[in-house]
C-alpha positions in Angstrom: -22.5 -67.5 -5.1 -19.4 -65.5 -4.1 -19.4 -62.7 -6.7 -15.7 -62.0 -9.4 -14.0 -58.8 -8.9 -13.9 -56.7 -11.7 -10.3 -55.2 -12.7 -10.5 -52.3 -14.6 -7.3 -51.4 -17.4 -7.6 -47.6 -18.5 -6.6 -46.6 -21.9 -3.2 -44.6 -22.8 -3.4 -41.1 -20.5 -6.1 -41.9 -18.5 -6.9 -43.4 -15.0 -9.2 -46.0 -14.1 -12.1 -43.0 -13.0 -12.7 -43.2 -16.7 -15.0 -45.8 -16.2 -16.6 -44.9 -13.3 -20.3 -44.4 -14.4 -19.7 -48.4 -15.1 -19.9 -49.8 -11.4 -23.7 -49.7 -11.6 -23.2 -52.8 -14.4 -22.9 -55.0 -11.6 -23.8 -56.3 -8.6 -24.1 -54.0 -5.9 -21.6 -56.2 -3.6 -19.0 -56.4 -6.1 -15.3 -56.1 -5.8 -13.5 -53.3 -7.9 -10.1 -52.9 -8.5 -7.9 -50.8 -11.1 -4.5 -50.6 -12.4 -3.0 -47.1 -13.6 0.0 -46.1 -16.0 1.0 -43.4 -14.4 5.1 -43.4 -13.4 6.2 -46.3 -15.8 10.1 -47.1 -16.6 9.3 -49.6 -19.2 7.0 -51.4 -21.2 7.3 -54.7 -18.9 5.9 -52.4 -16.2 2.0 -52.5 -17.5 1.6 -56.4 -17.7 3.8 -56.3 -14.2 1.5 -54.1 -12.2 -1.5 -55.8 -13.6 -0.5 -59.5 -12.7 0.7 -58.0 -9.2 -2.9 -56.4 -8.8 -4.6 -60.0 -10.2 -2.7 -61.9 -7.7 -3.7 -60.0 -5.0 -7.4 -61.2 -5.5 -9.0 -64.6 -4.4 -11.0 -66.5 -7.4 -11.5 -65.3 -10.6 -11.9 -62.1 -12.0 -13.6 -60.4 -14.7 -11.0 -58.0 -16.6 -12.5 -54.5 -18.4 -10.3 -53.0 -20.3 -9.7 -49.8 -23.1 -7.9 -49.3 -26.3 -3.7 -50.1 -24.6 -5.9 -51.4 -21.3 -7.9 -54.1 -23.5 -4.0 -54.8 -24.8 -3.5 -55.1 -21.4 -6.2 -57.1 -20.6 -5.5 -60.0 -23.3 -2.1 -60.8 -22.2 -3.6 -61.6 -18.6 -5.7 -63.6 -20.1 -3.3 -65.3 -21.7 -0.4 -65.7 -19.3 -3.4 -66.2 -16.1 -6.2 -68.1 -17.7 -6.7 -69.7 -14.0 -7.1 -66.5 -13.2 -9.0 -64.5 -15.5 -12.7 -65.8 -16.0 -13.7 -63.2 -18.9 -13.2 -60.1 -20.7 -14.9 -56.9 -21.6 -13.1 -54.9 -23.9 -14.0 -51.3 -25.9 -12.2 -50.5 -28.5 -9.9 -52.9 -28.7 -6.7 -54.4 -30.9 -4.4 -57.5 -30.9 -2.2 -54.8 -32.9 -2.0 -51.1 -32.3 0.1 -50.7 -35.5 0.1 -52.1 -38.8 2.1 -55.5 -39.8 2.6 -57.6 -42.1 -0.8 -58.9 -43.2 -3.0 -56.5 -40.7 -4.3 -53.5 -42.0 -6.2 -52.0 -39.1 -3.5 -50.1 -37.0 -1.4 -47.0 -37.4 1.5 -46.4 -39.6 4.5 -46.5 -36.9 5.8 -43.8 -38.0 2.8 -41.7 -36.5 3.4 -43.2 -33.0 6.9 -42.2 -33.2 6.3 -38.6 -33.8 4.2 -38.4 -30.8 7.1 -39.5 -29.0 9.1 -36.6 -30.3 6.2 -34.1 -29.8 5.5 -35.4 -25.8 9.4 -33.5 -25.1 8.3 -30.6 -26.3 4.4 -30.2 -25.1 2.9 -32.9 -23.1 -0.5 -31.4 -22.7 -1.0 -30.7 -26.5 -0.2 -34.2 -27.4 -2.5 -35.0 -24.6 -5.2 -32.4 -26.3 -4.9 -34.3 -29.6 -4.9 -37.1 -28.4 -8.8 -36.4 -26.8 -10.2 -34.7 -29.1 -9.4 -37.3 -31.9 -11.6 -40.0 -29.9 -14.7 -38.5 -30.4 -17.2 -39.0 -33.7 -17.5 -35.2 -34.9 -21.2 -35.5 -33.3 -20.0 -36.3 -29.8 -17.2 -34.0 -29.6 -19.3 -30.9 -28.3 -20.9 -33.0 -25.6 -18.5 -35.0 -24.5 -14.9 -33.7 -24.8 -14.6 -31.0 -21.8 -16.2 -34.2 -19.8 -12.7 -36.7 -20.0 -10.5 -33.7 -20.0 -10.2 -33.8 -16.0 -9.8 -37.4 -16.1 -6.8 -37.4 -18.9 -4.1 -38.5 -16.6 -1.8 -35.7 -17.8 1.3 -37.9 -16.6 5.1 -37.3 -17.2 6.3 -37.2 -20.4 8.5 -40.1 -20.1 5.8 -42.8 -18.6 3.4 -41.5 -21.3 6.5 -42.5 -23.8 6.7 -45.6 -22.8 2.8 -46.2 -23.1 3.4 -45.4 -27.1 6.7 -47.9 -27.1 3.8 -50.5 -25.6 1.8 -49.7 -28.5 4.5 -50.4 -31.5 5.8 -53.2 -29.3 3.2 -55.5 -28.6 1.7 -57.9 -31.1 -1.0 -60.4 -29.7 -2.6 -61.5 -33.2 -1.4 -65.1 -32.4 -2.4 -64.6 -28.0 -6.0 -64.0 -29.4 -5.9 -68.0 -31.5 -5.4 -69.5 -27.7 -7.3 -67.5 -25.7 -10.1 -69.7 -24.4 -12.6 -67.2 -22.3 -15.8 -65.3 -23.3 -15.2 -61.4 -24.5 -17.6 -59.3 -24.9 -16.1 -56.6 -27.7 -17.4 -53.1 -27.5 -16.9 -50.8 -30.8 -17.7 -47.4 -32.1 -18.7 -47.4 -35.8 -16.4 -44.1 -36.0 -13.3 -45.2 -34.2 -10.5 -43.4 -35.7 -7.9 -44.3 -32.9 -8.9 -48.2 -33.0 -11.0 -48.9 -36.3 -13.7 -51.2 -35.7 -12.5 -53.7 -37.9 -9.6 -54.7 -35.3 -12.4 -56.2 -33.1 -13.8 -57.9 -36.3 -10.4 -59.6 -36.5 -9.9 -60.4 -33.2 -13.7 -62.2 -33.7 -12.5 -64.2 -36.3 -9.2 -65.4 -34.8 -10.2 -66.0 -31.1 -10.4 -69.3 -29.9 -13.1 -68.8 -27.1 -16.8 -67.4 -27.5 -16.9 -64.0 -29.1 -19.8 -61.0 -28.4 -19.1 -58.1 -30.9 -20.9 -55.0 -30.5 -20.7 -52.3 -32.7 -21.9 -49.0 -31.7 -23.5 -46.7 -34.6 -21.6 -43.2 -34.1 -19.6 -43.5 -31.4 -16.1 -42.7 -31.3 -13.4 -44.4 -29.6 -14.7 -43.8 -25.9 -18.4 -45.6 -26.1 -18.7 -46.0 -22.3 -18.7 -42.6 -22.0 -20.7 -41.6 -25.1 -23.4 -44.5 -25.3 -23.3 -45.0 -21.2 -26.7 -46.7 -20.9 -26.7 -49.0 -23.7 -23.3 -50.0 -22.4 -24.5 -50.4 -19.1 -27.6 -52.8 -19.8 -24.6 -54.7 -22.5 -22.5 -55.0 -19.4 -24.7 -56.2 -17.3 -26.7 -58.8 -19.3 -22.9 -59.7 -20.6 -22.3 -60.4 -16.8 -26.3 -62.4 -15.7 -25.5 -64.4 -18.6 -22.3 -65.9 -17.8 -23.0 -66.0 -14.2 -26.2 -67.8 -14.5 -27.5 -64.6 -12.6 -31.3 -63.4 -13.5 -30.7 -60.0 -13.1 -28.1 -57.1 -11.9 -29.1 -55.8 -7.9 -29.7 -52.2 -8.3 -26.8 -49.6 -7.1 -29.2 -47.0 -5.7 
């Protein structure tokens, strides 16, 4: 059986290292590939590069996204469901702000002042920003550990990640979207409340695996590595009919 490639989709300021620990999920001959947003003119550009890096690939591919990247992820599911065979997604949303009838986002007015902030101090937005994803009992672990992976882009491509934010609305993508997720959650999410992936459980359309993750913040793959590990990787033998994942050592 000719194994998927897996295409990883980083969350806002970060690169696709982020989930590096996360290879060993998988089978030991798998393909990886990743899309960053570093150097974007405008919001089109994030589903752009990601179809241009999906249909670079033969066969189907498994799509792992964060936060923005599981945004991301979901419109390539929806616009390439030839393409895309499953998702895995942590911390996600169909809507980063609040609407009409959804609760579980930001005001927009709190996006929109981090737009005004990132012209006058990228790196202390940026600062923020990191520290606010970790639960106040993984912050002294786990902080100085993402800090070298924060993409610490230009000001103007990290704006642009925010307009993607208040932009995009995929609460009605979600009711079509035919293939599996598997939705990974921190009980103390304060960027993406868990609840967002308790909607998008509810109002998918395909088979739905919700995990929720008992004091972790909005980064669980870093914080709850192994037990996201063996989730990934049973998520994967499951769906590929595979007994077990080859070991990467």
């Amino acid at each position: 059986m000719q194994e998927e490639t897996i295409l990883w989709l980083p969350g806002w300021g970060f690169q696709a290292e982020v989930f590096a620990a996360l290879d060993a999920a998988f089978p030991c001959d798998s393909i990886f590939c990743s899309v960053n947003w570093q150097a974007l003119e405008k919001t089109e550009d994030m589903l752009t590069r990601a179809k241009t890096i999906l249909n670079t690939v033969e066969g189907k591919v498994l799509v792992v996204g964060w936060s923005l990247g599981a945004m991301v992820a979901l419109e390539l599911a929806f616009e390439c469901p030839e393409k895309v065979s499953r998702l895995v997604l942590f911390s996600p949303t169909s809507s980063f702000i609040k609407r009409d009838s959804y609760e579980y986002g930001w005001d927009e007015r709190v996006l929109k002042r981090m737009k005004k902030q990132l012209r006058r101090d990228v790196d202390q937005v940026l600062v923020d920003f990191e520290a606010a994803m970790f639960s106040q009992s993984e912050k002294n672990n786990y902080l100085k550990k993402i800090q070298t992976i924060c993409s610490r882009d230009h000001e103007q491509s990290l704006a642009t990640g925010l307009d993607y934010l208040l932009e995009t609305d995929l609460r009605e993508n979600i009711k079509i979207i035919m293939q599996p997720m598997l939705l990974i959650h921190g009980s103390e999410d304060t960027i993406c409340p868990e609840e967002a992936s308790l909607y998008m459980k509810q109002h998918a359309a395909g088979e739905v695996r919700r995990i929720i993750l008992d004091g972790a913040g909005h980064i669980p793959f870093i914080t709850e590595e192994e037990r996201v590990i063996r989730e990934l990787a049973r998520f994967y033998c499951e769906l590929t009919g595979s007994e077990t994942v080859t070991s990467r050592s």
